[in-house]
C-alpha positions in Angstrom: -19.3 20.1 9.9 -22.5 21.0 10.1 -25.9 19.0 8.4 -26.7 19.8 5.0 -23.3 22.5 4.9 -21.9 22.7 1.4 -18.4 25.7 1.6 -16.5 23.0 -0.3 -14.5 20.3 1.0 -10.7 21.4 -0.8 -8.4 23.3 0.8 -6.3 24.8 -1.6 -3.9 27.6 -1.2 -5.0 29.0 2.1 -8.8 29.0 0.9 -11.4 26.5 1.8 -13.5 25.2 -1.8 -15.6 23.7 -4.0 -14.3 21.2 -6.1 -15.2 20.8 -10.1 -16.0 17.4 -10.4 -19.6 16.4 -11.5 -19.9 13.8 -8.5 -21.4 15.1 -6.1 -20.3 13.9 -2.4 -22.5 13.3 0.7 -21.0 12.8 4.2 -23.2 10.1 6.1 -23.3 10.0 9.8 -23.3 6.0 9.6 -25.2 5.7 13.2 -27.9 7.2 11.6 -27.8 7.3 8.1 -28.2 11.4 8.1 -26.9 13.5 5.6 -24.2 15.7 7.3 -22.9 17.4 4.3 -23.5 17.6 0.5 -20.9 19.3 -1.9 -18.8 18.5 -4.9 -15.9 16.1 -5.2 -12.8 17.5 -6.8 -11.4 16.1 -9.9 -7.7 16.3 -11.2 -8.2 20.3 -12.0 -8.2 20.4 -8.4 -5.2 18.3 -7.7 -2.7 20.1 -10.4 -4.2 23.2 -8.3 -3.0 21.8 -5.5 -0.2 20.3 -6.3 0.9 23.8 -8.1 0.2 25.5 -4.4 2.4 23.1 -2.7 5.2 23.7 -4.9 5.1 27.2 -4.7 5.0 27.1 -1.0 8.1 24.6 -0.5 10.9 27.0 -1.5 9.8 29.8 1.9 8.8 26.7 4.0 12.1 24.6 3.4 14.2 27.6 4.2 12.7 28.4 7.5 14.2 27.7 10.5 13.9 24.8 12.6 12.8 27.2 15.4 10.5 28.9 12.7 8.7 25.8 11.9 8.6 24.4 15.6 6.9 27.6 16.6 4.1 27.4 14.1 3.3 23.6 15.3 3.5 24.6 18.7 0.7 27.5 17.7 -0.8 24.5 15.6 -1.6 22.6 18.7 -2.6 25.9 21.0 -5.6 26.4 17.7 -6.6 22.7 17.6 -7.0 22.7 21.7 -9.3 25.5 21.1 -11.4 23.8 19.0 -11.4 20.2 20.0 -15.1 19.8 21.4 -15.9 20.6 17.5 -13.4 18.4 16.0 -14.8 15.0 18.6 -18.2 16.4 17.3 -17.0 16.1 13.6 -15.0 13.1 13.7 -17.8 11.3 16.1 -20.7 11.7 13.8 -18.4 11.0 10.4 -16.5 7.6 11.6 -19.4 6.4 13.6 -17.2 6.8 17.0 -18.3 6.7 20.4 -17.9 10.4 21.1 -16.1 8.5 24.1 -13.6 6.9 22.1 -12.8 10.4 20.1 -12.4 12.2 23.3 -10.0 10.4 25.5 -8.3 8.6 22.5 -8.5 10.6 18.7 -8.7 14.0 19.5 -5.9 14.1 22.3 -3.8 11.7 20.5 -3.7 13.5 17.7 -2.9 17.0 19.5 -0.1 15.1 21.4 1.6 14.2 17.8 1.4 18.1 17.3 3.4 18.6 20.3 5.9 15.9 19.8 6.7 17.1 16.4 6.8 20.8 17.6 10.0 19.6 19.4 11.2 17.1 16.8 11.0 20.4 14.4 14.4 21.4 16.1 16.2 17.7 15.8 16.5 17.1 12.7 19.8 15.2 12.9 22.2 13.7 11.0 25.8 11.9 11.8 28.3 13.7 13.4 30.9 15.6 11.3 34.2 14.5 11.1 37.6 13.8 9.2 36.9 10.5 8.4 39.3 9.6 5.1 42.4 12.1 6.6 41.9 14.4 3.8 38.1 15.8 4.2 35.5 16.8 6.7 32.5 15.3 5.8 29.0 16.0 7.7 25.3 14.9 6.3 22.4 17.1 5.5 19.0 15.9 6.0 16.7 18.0 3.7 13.1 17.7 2.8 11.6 16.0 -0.3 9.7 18.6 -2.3 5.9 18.5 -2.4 4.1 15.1 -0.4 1.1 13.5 -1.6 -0.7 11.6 1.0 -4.1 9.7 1.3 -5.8 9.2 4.2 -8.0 6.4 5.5 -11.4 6.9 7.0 -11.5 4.9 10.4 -8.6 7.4 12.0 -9.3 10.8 9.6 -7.7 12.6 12.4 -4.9 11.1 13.7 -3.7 9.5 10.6 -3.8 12.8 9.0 -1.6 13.5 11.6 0.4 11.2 10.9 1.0 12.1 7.8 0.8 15.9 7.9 3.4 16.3 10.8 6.6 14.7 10.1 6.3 15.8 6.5 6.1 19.7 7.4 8.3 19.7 10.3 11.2 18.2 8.0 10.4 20.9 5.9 8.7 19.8 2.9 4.5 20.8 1.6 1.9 18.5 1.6 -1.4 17.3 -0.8 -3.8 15.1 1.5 -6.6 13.2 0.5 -8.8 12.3 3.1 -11.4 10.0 2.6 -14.0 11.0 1.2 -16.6 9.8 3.7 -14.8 11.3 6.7 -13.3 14.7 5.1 -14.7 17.0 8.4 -11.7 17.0 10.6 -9.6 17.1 8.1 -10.3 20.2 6.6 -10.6 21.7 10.2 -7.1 20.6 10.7 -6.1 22.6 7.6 -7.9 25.6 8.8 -6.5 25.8 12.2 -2.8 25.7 10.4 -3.5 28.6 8.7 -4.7 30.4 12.0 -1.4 29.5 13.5 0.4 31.2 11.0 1.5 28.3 8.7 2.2 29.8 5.6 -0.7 29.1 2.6 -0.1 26.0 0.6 2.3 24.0 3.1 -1.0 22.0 3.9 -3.3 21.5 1.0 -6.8 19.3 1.0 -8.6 17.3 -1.7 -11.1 15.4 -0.9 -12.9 13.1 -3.8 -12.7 9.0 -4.9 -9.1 7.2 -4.7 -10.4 6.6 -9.2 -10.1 10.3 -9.6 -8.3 12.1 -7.1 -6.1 9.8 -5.6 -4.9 8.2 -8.9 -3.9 11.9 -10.5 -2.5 12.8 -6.7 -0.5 9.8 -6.9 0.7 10.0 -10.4 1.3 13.5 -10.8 4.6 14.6 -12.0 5.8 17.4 -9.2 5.1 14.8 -6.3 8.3 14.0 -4.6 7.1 11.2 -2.4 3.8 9.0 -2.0 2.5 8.3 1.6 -0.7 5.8 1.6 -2.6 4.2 4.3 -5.6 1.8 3.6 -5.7 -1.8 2.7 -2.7 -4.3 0.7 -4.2 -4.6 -2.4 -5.1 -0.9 -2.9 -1.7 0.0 -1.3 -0.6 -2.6 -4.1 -2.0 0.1 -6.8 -1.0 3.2 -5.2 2.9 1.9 -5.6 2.6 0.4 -9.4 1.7 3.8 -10.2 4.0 5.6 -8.3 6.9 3.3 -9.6 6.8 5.0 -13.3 7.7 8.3 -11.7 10.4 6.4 -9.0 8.6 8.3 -6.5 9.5 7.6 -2.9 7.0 5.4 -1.4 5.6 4.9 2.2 2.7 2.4 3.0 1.0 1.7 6.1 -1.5 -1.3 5.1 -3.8 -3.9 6.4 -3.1 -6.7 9.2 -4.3 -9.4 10.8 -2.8 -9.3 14.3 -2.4 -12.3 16.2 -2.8 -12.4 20.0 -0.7 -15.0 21.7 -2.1 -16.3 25.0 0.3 -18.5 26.5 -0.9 -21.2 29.9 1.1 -19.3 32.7 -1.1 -16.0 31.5 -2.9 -13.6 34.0 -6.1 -15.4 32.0 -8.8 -12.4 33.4 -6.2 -9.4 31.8 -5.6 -11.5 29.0 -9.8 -11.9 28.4 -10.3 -8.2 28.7 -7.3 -7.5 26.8 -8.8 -9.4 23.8 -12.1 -7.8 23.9 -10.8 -4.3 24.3 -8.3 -4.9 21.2 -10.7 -6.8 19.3 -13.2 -4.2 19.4 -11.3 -1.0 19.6 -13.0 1.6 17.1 -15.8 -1.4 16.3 -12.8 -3.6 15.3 -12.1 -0.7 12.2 -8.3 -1.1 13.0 -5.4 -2.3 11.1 -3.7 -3.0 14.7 -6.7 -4.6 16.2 -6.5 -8.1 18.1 -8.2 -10.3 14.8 -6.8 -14.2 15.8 -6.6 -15.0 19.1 -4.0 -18.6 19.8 -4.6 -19.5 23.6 -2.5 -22.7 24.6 -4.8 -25.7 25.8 -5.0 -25.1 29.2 -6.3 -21.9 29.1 -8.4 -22.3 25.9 -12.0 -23.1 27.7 -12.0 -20.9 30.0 -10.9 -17.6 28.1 -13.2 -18.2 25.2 -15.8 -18.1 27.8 -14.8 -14.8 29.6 -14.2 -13.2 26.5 -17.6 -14.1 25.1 -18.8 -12.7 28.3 -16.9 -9.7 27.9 -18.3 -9.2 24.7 -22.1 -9.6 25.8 -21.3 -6.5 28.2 -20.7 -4.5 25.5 -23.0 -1.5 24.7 -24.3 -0.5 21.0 -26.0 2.7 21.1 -26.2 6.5 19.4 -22.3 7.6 19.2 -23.3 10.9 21.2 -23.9 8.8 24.1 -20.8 8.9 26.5 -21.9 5.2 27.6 -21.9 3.7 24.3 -19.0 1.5 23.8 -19.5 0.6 20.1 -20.5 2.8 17.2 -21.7 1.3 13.9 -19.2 0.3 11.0 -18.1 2.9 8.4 -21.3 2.4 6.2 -23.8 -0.1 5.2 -22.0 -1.5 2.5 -18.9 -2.2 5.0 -21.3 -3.9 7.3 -22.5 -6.3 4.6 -18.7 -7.1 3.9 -18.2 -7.9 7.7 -20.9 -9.9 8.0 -20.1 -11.8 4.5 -16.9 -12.9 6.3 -18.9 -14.5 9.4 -21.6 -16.0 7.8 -19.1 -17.9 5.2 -17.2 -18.7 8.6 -20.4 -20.4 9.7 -20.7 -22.5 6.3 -17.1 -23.9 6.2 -18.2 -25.1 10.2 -17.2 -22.2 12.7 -19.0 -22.0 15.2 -20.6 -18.1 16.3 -19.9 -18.0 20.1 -21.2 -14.8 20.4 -22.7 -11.7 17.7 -23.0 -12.8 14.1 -26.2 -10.3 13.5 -26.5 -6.8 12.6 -28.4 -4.4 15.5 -32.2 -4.2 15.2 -34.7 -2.0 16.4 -33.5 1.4 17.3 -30.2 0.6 16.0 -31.8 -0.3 12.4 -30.9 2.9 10.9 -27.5 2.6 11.6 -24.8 0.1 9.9 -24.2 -1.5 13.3 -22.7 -5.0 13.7 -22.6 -7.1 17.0 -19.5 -8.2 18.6 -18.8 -11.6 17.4 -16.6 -14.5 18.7 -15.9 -17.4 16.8 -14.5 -20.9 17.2 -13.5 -24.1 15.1 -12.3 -22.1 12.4 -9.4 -23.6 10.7 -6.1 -22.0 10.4 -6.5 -21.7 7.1 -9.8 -20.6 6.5 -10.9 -16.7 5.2 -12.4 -16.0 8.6 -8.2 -16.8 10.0 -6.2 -15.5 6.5 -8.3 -12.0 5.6 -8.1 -9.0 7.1 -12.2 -8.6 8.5 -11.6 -5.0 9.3 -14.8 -5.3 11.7 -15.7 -6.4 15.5 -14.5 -10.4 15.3 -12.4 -12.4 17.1 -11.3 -15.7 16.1 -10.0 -17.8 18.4 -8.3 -21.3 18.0 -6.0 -23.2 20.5 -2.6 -24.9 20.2 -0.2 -27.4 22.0 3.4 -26.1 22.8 4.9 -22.2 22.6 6.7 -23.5 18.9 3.3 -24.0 17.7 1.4 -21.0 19.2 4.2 -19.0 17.6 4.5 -20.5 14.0 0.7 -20.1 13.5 1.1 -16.1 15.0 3.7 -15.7 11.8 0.8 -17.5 9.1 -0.2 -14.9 7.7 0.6 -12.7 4.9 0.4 -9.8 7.3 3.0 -8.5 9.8 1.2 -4.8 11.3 1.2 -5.6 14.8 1.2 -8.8 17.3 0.7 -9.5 21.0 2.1 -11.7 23.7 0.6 -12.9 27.0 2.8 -14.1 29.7 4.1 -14.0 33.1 7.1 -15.6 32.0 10.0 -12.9 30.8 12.0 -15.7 28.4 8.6 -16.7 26.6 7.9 -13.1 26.2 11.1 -12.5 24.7 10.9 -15.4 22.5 7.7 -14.3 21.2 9.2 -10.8 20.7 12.1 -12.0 18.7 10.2 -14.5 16.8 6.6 -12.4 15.6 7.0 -11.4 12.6 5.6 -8.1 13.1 6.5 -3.8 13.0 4.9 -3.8 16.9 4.6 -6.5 19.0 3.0 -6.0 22.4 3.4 -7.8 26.1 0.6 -8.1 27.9 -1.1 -5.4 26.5 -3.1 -4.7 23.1 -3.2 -1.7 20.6 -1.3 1.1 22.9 0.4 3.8 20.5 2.6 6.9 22.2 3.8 9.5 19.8 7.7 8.9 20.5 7.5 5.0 19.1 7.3 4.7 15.5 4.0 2.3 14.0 4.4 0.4 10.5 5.0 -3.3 9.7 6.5 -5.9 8.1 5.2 -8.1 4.8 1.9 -7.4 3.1 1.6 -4.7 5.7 3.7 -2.2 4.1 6.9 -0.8 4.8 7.7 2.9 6.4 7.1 4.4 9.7 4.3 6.8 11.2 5.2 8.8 14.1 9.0 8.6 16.6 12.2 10.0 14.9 12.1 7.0 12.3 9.6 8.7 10.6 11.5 11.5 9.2 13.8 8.5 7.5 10.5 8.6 5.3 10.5 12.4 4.6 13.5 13.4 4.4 16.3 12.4 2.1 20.3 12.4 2.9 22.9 14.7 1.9 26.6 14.2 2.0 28.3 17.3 2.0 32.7 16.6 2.1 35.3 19.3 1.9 38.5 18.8 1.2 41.4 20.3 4.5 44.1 19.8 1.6 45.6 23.2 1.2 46.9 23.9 -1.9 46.3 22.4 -5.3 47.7 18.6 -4.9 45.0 16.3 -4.3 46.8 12.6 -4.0 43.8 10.8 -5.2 43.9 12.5 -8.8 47.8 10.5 -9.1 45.3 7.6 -9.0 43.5 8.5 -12.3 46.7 10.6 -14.3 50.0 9.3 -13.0 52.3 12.9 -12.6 55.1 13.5 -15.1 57.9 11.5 -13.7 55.9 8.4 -12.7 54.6 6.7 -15.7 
């Protein structure tokens, strides 16, 4: 998206829009604070419009073939490949990403889950037919919802998009997506390039405007089958009271705290970089990202020190610059949440290893925020308890693996989790004992498209991406046939005893 380009940010119907709300909304490139678009928000006219286009699409989509609908992703992929320099471009200068970041992680990742779910298209299965009461074959349909309504966060437009977007079509059913509205570029793109690959108008529809307005009719509205939101507990919290009244199928992928478990007979120098890699993964903008890290004793000194290290290495800069390692936060008034967390951290007695401080002189214009490592926090603190959603690591020690383990689970979250050791029964303890949807061994944040990614307590239920997620969008049919020939049926003798036997 180019600066200053107002064509409309909804997708509606096969035709890209303006929306009729009187709000107007500007897209900031956060590094820089530039406008890079100005247009209107939509308002609930546009979602019934929507809504009404997805309908009408899901009786021709629903019936088409699994071959039918596994062609147009592949073709969906073949478009997006075409026009990926534009969509790391757009999704760089939106999110505030190192252009690095959005080229060998977002954009790929994202055209990989088009592939994977070009071939899941055709494997939509169910369990195996068979005779199983004597007197019927039974077999089980799996057949779309109806119309999806999903909302989108802005730290992943893309690839959660994706996420969303993909199973739901290639099960079948039509889709409304809000994206954020500070990060609607890619988005819209994505839409676009569907309709050059041939999928049909109003299977992918796109409304972009404030969760008050647009997400709360999207979510409410009366011809929406099912409810997919990703974005933090207590909104998620909203988005499922309201979807409730209509008993609307719900699927929530929400914040987390993820602990990162460093146990003494760690490779400590993997374990140090592994922290500051998942600690500061998209400026620490992750729901997955490495937020509390438990090192036992031992090890505790020394990997505070390398990770503080590590963290000094790391570049801020412009997020053009292929050697920039850390973009800004999602805006200004993010970064003055972030750092509300540290410097309350510092009141109650942490102690700021490293960071704390927002980037000065040619960083200024930006909403950038240093890495920051902190210390003598206690377990029960904000800075350990809330999810920080920026570049911070906390890290406190503990005694025996019991311990490192219980304080892993305290928290209300359960997203994702990590274990460090060289030992394989500690790291299947830890597996069977983190109360979490992922939990990692020796590694940090890794996502492939076949393995599903939700979680467990305040962090939702429901999976993105694997097989599982089509549990979410698809619902379950049993179809049985009576082999009785004839017109006895033995069960109806349970119900009206035949003449002779009362």
């Amino acid at each position: 998206m180019s600066e200053g380009t107002i064509n409309g940010l909804q997708f509606i119907g096969g035709k890209r829009r303006r929306g009729s709300s009187q709000d107007p909304l500007t897209v900031i490139d956060p590094s820089n604070g530039r406008v890079l678009a100005e247009d209107d928000n939509a308002s609930p006219a546009e979602v019934d419009e929507a809504v009404d286009s997805a309908k009408a699409a899901f009786t021709g989509w629903s019936r088409a073939t699994p071959a039918e609908r596994s062609a147009a992703l592949w073709a969906l992929a073949g478009e997006l490949e075409t026009i990926s320099d534009e969509l790391i471009a757009t999704e760089s200068a939106e999110a505030g990403k190192p252009v690095r970041l959005a080229t060998e992680f977002d954009i790929p990742g994202s055209i990989d889950n088009v592939k994977y779910y070009a071939g899941l298209a055709r494997n939509l299965e169910g369990k195996a037919a068979g005779n199983y009461s004597g007197e019927h074959i039974s077999s089980i349909r799996r057949e779309p919802l109806g119309v999806i309504g999903s909302i989108a966060p802005w730290n992943y437009p893309l690839q959660v998009a994706m996420w969303k977007v993909l199973p739901a079509i290639a099960a079948g059913n039509t889709i409304v997506l809000k994206p954020s509205e500070l990060t609607p570029g890619t988005t819209l793109m994505l839409a676009e390039a569907a309709q050059r690959a041939g999928i049909p108008d109003g299977v992918i529809n796109v409304v972009t405007g404030t969760g008050e307005h647009v997400g709360d009719a999207l979510v409410g509205h009366k011809d929406v089958a099912m409810v997919s939101f990703t974005g933090s507990t207590a909104v998620g919290r909203r988005v499922a009271a309201r979807a409730a009244s209509d008993v609307k199928r719900v699927h929530l992928e929400l914040g987390g705290k993820a602990p990162f478990v460093v146990f003494d007979d760690a490779d400590l120098a993997a374990a140090a970089r592994g922290a500051m890699a998942a600690s500061l993964v998209n400026t620490g903008q992750d729901c997955t990202a490495a937020t509390r890290a438990y090192v036992q004793r031992p090890l505790y000194d020394a990997f505070v020190e390398a990770v503080a290290e590590h963290m000094r290495e790391a570049k801020l800069g412009p997020t053009s610059d292929p050697a920039t390692d850390l973009g800004p936060l999602i805006s200004m008034r993010h970064r003055e949440r972030v750092q509300g967390f540290v410097e309350r951290a510092r009141r109650d007695g942490a102690k700021i290893v490293v960071g704390g401080a927002i980037g000065d002189g040619e960083l200024s214009a930006g909403s950038y925020y240093q890495p920051t490592l902190i210390t003598n926090a206690d377990q029960k603190s904000e800075i350990v308890q809330s999810e920080v959603f920026g570049p911070v690591l906390t890290v406190l020690p503990f005694d025996d693996d019991e311990e490192g383990l219980e304080l892993a689970n305290d928290t209300p979250y359960g997203l994702s989790a990590s274990a460090w050791t060289s030992d394989i029964h500690r790291a299947q303890t830890a597996a069977d004992l983190i109360q979490a949807g992922c939990v990692w061994i020796n590694d940090h944040v890794s996502i492939i498209s076949e393995m599903p990614h939700g979680g467990y307590k305040l962090s939702g239920f429901g999976k993105d991406m694997s097989t599982y997620s089509f549990e979410e969008y698809t619902q379950i049919k049993h179809v049985m046939s009576s082999t009785v020939r004839g017109s006895h049926r033995a069960w109806n003798d349970v119900i009206v005893a035949p003449k002779g036997r009362q």
